[in-house]
C-alpha positions in Angstrom: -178.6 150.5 -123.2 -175.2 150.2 -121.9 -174.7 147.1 -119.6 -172.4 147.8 -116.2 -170.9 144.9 -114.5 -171.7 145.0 -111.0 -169.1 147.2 -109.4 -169.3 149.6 -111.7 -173.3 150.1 -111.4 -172.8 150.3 -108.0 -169.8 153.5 -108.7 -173.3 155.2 -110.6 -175.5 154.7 -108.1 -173.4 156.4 -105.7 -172.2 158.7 -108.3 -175.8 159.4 -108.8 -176.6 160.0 -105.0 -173.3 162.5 -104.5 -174.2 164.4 -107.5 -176.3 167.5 -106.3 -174.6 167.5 -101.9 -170.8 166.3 -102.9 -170.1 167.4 -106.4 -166.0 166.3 -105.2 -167.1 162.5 -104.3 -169.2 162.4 -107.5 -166.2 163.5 -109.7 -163.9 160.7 -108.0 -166.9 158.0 -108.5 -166.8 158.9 -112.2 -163.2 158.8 -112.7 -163.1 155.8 -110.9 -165.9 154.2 -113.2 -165.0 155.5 -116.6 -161.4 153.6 -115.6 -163.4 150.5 -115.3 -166.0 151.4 -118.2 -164.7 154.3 -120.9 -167.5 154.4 -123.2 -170.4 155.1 -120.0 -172.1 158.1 -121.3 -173.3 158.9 -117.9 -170.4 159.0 -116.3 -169.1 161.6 -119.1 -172.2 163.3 -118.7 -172.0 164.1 -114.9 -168.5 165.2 -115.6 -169.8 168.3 -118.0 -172.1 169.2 -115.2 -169.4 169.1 -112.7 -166.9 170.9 -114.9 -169.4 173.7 -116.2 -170.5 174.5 -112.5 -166.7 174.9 -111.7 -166.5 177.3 -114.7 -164.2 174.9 -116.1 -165.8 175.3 -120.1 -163.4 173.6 -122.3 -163.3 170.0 -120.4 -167.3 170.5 -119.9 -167.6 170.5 -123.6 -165.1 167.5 -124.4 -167.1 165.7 -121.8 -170.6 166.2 -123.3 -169.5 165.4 -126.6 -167.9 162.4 -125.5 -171.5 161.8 -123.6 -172.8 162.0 -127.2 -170.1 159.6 -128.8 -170.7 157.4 -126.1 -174.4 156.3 -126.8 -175.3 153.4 -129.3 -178.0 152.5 -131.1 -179.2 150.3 -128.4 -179.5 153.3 -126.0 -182.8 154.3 -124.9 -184.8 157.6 -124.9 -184.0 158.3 -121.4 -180.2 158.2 -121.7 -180.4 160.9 -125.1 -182.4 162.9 -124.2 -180.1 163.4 -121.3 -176.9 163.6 -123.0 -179.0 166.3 -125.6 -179.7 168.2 -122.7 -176.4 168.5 -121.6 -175.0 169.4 -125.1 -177.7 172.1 -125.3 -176.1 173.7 -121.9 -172.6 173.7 -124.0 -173.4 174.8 -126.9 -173.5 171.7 -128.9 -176.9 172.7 -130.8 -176.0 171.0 -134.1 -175.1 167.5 -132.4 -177.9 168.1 -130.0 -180.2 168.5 -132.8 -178.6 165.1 -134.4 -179.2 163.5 -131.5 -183.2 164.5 -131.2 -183.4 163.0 -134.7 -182.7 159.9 -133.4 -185.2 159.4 -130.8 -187.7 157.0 -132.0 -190.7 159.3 -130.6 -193.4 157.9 -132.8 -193.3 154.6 -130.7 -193.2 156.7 -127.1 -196.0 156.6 -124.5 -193.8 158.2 -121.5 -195.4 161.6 -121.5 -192.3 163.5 -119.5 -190.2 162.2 -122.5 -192.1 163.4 -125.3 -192.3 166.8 -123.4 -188.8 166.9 -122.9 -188.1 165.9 -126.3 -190.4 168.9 -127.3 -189.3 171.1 -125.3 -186.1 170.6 -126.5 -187.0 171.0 -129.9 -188.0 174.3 -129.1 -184.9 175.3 -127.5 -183.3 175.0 -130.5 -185.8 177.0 -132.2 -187.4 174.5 -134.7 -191.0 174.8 -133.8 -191.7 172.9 -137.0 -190.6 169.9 -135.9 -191.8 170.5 -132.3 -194.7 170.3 -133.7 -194.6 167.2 -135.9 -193.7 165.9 -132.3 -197.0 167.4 -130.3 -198.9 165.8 -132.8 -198.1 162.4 -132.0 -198.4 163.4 -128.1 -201.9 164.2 -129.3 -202.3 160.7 -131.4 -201.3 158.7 -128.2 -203.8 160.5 -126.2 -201.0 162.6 -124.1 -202.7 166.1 -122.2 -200.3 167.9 -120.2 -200.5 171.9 -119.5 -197.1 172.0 -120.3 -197.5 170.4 -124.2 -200.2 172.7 -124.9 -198.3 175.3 -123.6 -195.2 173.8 -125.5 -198.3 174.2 -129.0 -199.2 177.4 -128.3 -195.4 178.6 -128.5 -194.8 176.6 -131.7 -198.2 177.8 -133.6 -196.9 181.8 -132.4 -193.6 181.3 -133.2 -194.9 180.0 -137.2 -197.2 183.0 -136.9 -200.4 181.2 -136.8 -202.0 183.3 -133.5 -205.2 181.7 -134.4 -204.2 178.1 -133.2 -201.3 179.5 -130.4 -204.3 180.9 -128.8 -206.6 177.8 -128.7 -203.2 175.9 -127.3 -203.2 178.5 -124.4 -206.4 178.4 -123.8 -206.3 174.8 -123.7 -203.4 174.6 -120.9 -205.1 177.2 -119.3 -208.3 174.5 -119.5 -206.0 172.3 -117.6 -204.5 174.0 -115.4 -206.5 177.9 -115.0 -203.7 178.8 -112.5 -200.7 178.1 -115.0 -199.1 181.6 -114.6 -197.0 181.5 -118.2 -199.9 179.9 -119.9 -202.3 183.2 -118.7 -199.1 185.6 -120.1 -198.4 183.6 -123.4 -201.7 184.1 -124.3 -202.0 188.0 -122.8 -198.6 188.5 -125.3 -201.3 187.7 -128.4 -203.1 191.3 -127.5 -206.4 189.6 -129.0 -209.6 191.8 -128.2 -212.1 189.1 -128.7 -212.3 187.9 -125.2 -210.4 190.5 -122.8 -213.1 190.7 -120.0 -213.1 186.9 -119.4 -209.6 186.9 -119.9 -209.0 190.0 -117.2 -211.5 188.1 -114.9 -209.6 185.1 -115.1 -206.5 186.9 -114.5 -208.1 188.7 -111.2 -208.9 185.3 -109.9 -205.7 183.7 -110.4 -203.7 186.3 -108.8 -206.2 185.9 -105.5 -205.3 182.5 -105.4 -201.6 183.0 -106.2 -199.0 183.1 -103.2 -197.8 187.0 -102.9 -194.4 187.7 -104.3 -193.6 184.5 -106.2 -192.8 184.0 -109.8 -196.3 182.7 -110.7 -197.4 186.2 -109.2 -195.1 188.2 -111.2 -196.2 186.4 -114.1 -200.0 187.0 -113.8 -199.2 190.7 -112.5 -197.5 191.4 -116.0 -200.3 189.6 -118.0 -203.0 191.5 -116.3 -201.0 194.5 -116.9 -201.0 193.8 -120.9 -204.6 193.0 -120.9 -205.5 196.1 -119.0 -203.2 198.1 -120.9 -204.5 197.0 -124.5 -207.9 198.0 -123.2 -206.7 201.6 -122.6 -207.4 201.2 -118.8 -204.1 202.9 -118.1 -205.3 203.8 -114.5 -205.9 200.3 -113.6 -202.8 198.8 -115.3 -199.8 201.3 -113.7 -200.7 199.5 -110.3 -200.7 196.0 -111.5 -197.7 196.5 -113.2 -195.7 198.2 -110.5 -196.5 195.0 -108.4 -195.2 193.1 -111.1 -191.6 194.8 -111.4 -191.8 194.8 -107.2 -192.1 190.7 -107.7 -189.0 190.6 -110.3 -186.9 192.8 -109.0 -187.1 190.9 -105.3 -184.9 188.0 -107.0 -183.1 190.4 -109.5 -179.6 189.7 -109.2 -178.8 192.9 -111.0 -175.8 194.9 -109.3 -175.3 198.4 -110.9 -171.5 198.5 -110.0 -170.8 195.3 -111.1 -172.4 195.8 -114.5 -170.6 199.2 -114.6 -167.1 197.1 -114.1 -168.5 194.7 -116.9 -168.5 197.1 -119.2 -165.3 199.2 -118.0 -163.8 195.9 -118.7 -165.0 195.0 -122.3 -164.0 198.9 -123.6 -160.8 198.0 -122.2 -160.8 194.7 -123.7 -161.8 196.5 -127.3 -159.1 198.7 -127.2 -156.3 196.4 -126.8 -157.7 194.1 -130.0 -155.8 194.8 -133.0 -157.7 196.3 -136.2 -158.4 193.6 -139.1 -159.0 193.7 -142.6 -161.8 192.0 -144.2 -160.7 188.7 -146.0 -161.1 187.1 -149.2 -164.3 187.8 -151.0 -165.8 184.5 -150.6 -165.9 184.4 -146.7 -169.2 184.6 -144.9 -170.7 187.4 -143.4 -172.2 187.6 -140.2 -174.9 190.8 -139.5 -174.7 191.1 -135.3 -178.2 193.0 -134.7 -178.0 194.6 -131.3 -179.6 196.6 -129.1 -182.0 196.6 -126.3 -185.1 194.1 -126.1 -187.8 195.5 -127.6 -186.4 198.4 -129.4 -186.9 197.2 -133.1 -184.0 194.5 -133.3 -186.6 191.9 -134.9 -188.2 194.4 -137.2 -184.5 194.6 -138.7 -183.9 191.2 -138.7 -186.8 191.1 -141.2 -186.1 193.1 -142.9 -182.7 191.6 -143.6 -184.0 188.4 -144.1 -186.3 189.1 -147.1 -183.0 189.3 -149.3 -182.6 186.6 -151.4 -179.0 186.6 -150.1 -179.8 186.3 -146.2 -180.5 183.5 -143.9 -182.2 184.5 -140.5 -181.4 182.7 -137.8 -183.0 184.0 -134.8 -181.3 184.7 -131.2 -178.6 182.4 -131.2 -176.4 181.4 -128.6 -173.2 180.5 -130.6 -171.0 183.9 -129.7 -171.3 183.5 -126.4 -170.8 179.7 -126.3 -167.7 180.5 -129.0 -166.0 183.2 -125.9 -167.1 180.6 -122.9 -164.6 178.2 -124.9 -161.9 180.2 -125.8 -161.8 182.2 -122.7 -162.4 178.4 -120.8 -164.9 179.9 -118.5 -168.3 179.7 -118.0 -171.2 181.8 -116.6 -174.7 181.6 -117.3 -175.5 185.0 -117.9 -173.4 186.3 -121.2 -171.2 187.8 -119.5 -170.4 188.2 -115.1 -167.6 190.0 -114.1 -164.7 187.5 -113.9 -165.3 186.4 -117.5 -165.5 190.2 -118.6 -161.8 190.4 -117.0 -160.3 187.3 -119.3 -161.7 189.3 -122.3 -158.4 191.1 -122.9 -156.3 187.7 -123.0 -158.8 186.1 -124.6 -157.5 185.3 -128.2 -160.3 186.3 -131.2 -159.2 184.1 -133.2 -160.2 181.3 -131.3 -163.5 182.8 -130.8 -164.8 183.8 -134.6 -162.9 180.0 -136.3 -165.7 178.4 -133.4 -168.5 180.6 -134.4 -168.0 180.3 -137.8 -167.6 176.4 -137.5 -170.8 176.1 -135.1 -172.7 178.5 -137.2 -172.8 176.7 -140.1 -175.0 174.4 -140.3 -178.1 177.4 -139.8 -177.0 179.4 -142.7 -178.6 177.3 -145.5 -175.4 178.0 -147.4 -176.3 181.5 -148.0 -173.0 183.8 -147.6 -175.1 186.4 -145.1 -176.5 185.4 -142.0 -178.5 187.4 -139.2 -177.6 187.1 -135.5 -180.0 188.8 -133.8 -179.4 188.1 -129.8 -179.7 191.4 -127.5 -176.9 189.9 -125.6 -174.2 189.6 -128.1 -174.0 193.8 -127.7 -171.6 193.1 -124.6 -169.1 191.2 -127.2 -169.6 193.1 -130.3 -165.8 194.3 -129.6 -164.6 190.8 -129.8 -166.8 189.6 -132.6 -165.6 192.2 -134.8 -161.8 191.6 -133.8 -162.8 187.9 -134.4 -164.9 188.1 -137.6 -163.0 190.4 -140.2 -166.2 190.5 -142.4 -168.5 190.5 -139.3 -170.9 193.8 -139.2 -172.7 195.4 -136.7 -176.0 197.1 -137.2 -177.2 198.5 -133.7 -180.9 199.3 -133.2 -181.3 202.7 -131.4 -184.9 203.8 -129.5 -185.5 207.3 -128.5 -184.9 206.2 -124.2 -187.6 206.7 -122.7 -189.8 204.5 -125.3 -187.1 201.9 -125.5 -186.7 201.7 -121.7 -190.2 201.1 -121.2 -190.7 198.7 -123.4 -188.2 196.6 -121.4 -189.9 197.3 -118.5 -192.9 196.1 -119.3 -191.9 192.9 -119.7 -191.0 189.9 -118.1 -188.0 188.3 -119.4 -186.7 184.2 -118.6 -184.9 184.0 -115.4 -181.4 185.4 -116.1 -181.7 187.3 -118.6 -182.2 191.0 -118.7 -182.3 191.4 -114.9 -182.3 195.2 -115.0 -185.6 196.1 -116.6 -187.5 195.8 -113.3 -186.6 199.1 -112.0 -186.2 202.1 -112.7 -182.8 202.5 -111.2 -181.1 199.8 -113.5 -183.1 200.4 -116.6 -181.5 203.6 -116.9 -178.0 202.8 -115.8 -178.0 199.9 -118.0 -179.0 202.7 -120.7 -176.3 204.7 -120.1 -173.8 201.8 -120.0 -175.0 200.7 -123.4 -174.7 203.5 -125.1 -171.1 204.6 -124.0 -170.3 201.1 -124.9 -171.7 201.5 -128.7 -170.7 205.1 -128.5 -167.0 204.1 -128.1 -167.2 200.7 -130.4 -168.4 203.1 -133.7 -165.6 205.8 -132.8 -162.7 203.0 -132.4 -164.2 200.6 -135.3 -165.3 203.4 -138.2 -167.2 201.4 -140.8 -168.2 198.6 -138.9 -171.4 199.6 -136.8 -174.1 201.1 -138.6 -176.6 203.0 -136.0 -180.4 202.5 -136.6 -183.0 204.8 -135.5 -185.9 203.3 -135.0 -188.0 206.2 -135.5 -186.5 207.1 -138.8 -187.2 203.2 -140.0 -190.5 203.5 -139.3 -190.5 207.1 -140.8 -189.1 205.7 -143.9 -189.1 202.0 -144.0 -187.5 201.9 -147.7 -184.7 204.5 -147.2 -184.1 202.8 -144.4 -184.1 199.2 -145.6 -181.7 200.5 -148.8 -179.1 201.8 -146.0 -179.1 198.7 -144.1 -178.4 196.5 -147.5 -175.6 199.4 -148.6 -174.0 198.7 -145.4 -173.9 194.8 -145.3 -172.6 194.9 -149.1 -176.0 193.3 -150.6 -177.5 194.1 -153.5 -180.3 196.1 -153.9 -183.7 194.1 -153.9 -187.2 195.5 -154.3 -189.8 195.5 -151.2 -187.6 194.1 -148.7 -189.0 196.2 -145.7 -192.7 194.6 -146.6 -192.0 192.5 -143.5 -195.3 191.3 -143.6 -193.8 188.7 -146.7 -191.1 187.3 -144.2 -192.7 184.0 -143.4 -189.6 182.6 -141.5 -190.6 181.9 -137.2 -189.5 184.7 -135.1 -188.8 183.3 -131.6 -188.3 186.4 -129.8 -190.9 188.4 -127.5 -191.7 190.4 -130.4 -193.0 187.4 -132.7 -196.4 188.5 -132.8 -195.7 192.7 -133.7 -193.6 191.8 -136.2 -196.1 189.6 -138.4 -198.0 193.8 -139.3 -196.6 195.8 -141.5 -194.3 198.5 -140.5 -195.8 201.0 -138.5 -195.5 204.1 -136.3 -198.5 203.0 -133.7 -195.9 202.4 -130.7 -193.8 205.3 -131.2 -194.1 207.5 -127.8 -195.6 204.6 -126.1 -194.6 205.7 -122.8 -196.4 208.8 -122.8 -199.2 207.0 -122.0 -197.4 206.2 -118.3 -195.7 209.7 -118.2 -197.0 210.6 -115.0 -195.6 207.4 -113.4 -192.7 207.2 -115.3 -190.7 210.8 -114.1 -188.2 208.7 -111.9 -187.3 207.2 -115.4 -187.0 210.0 -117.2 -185.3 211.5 -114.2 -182.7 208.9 -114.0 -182.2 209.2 -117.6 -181.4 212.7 -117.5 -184.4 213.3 -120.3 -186.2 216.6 -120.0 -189.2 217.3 -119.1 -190.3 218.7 -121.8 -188.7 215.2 -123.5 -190.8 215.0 -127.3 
């Protein structure tokens, strides 16, 4: 722990108290106190929070990573797992991770720190050792809804939906109003148990304030549990009460996101063309496209080569444009960081990705990167990364759009898949966008149809490799032998084999779904 003199404790305490109403006063306090006491991680940690609010990126991360520099082996669990949390916002996963390491959790009996430290853990996507950790929770006699929820997540992510389903039904034990516990375990589509589970469901809901997030959560698990029953007349309601919920605190704004991506085909054009470099350089695979719409399927694909690392949905290319364009945002990308895109060097951009990236790739020369959201900077990855390919998952629009909708997505993320409105203007600024990239960047986006991978999983899988520059390798669409996690909202689909079962899922909603089509410009007779 580091030890303050008295003045200087007293500059945190008051640091402390300014922190959340007078973010000005706190920044003065710290300067004031790291003058007196440099090495204070605190101090350097409040700074990053200060300077990432204020969109000031570059000094937010040489402030956390100080934080990280700053602690000693004397500091205590409280003080790292701060400071990891605060590199996890920057984008320092790999020191983050590092830090984790470090925390003596065998010898913990605070039960908000193992949680955090968990939590954490699964933030960076290692369930593994998340749940190594939940373990010793269990062996110290810790029970908290959110650590079994915290299990279930881990055992789904591994693939084991045997054990993620006794973890939710334990939280749900706990706690039987925990709306994410009730959708986790919904997301499993077991049949053994429905009724209780829709009963349980019903009653939640009537105790559930109208309109609030826990709402919207049970809303969209009742919808999946009525839905997998093939009540569709039961389900449409619930659903439509769901999107009504999410789309209340939606901050989705159709011209803005039109001026987004006005501004990043813009941005593209001005980029100069690269060559790819020397032979030896890695390659990353940027697998876009909308949620849902068979990303994951190819990401498995991909990663049955001997040649290929998976690494999930990361959050390095955004982190990589937040620094070089020294702004930050919390979505990937709002309008005034879309408008630095065309001053924003790439160079900058893919020497940080590459460096951050590293450590993931197992040393393999291909990686995956598999985030929806890196689709709004596939322009400046590929003028960043000369060997960089992009391999964009297409859905016939209707299918794809629903399967956005019926989903509820993290706070933040995806905000236009709650109506009908946005879905399908966010369609049709995706696909100019990806329209434009493959006619201004020949060679470097291959297109996907979903339907004609599922048609043809081995053609399919053969094209993919041809395009990446692997080698040919037998069975590499059997996705059921890709044992790696899958941390995505698809992680339990993808653990079947390839199959056509969801293709013209919609249908089933078509009645209800005109506006969508409508707004989509699809036909009527749309097959």
């Amino acid at each position: 722990m580091h030890a303050l003199d008295p003045a200087s404790a007293a500059l945190w305490r008051n640091a402390e108290a300014a922190f959340r109403s007078d973010p000005d006063q706190a920044q003065a306090l710290c300067q004031q106190l790291l003058a007196r006491a440099p090495t204070f991680w605190g101090a350097h940690w409040m700074l990053a929070r200060i300077y990432q609010a204020r969109r000031s990126f570059r000094r937010a991360v040489a402030h956390a990573r100080e934080s990280a520099r700053c602690l000693t082996v004397d500091s205590t669990p409280h003080e790292i797992l701060m400071v990891s949390s605060g590199l996890i916002s920057s984008g320092q996963y790999e020191t983050a991770a590092a830090l984790l390491a470090r925390l003596p959790i065998a010898t913990q009996t605070n039960p908000m720190q193992l949680a955090g430290a968990i939590e954490q853990l699964m933030m960076l996507d290692d369930p593994a050792s998340a749940l190594r950790w939940l373990d010793i929770a269990d062996a110290q006699g810790v029970r908290l809804t959110m650590l079994s929820f915290l299990r279930g997540n881990a055992h789904k992510f591994l693939g084991d939906l045997a054990r993620s389903a006794e973890a939710y039904e334990d939280a749900l034990r706990i706690d039987p109003n925990n709306a994410h516990a009730h959708l986790a375990l919904a997301s499993l589509d077991l049949e053994a148990g429905r009724e209780a589970r829709i009963t349980g469901l019903e009653q939640a809901i009537a105790r559930a304030a109208a309109g609030g997030t826990n709402s919207a959560a049970l809303h969209y698990a009742l919808f999946r549990e009525l839905d997998q029953a093939g009540d569709t007349q039961r389900a449409w309601p619930v659903l439509k009460r769901a999107m009504a919920a999410r789309k209340a605190t939606s901050r989705y704004d159709a011209a803005t996101e039109d001026a987004i991506f006005d501004c990043i085909i813009e941005a593209q054009s001005s980029f100069p063309a690269v060559a790819p470099t020397q032979h030896d350089e890695r390659i990353p695979i940027f697998i876009v496209g909308l949620p849902r719409s068979g990303t994951t399927l190819v990401e498995r694909i991909l990663g049955n080569h001997v040649d290929v690392t998976n690494c999930g949905e990361l959050s390095e290319l955004r982190m990589a444009y937040k620094w070089a364009s020294d702004d930050f945002c919390e979505a990937f990308l709002d309008l005034p960081s879309a408008q630095k895109m065309a001053s924003t060097d790439p160079r900058q951009v893919g020497a940080l990705y590459m460096a951050s990236t590293q450590w993931r790739t197992a040393g393999r020369r291909w990686h995956t990167d598999k985030h929806p959201g890196n689709l709004v900077l596939a322009g400046i990855a590929l003028a960043a990364l000369p060997n960089a390919k992009i391999v964009h998952v297409r859905k016939q629009p209707m299918d794809a759009c629903f399967g956005c909708l019926r989903e509820l997505f993290a706070p933040g993320y995806y905000e236009y898949s709650y109506a009908f409105a946005d879905m399908a203007n966010h369609h049709r600024n995706t696909t100019r966008w990806m329209t434009h990239l493959d006619a201004t960047a020949p060679g470097r986006v291959l297109d996907v149809q979903y339907e004609d991978l599922v048609a043809d999983p081995g053609a399919s899988a053969q094209r993919l490799l041809t395009f990446c520059g692997l080698s040919s390798q037998a069975g590499v669409q059997d996705i059921t032998a890709n044992r790696q996690p899958v941390t995505t909202a698809s992680s339990v689909q993808v653990r079947a084999p390839i199959h056509a079962g969801r293709l013209g899922y919609w249908r089933r909603y078509q009645k209800e779904l005109a506006p969508l089509a409508e707004a989509l410009g699809q036909p009527k007779t749309d097959k």
